[in-house]
N, C-alpha and C positions, 0 to 999 in steps of 0.2 A: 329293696326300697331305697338303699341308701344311695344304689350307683345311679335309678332316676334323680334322685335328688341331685346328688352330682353332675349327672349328665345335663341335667335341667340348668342348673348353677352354671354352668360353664359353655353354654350355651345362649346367653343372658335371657333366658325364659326361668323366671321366679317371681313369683308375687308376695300376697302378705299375706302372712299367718301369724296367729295372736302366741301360739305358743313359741315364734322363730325370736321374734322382734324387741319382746319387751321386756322390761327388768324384772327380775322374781317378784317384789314386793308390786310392782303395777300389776302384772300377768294374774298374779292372785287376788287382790280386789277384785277386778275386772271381772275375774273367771266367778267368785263369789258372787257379785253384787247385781251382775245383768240382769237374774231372774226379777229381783225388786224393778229394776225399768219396766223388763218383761208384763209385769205385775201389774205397772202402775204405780208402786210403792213407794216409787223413789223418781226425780224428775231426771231426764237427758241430763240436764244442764248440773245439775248438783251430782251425777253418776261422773261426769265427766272433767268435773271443777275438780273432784277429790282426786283421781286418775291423774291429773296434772300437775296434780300438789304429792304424789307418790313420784310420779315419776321425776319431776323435778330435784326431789333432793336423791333419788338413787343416782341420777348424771351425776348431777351433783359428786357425787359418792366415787364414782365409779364404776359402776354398778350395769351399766346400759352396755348391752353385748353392741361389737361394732354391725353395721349394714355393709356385706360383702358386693362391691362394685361390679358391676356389668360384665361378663367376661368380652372382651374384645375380638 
């Protein structure tokens, strides 16, 4: 798995994945709270406000793994 992934990576074919991209504390909200959307329970817009109010202070922080540039 890991050598697609690499091969993939250095090839500039990668896309998004919630697990690749986001800081621990956003990835976990996230991964936690969707069902409430899912649901109904909770609105887009309040799922998404909170999500930016995490991720924001983890930058902040340091916290946000870097996005590996396009291989050439």
């Amino acid at each position: 798995m890991y050598r697609t992934i690499y091969e993939a990576q250095s090839s500039g074919k990668y896309g998004y994945a919630t697990w690749t991209f986001w800081s621990p504390g956003t990835q976990l909200y996230m991964y936690e709270k969707l069902p409430r959307v899912l649901l109904g329970l909770m609105s887009i817009e309040d799922y998404l406000k909170e999500a930016q109010s995490i991720f924001t202070q983890e930058l902040a922080a340091g916290k946000v793994p870097p996005v590996p540039a396009p291989a050439k």
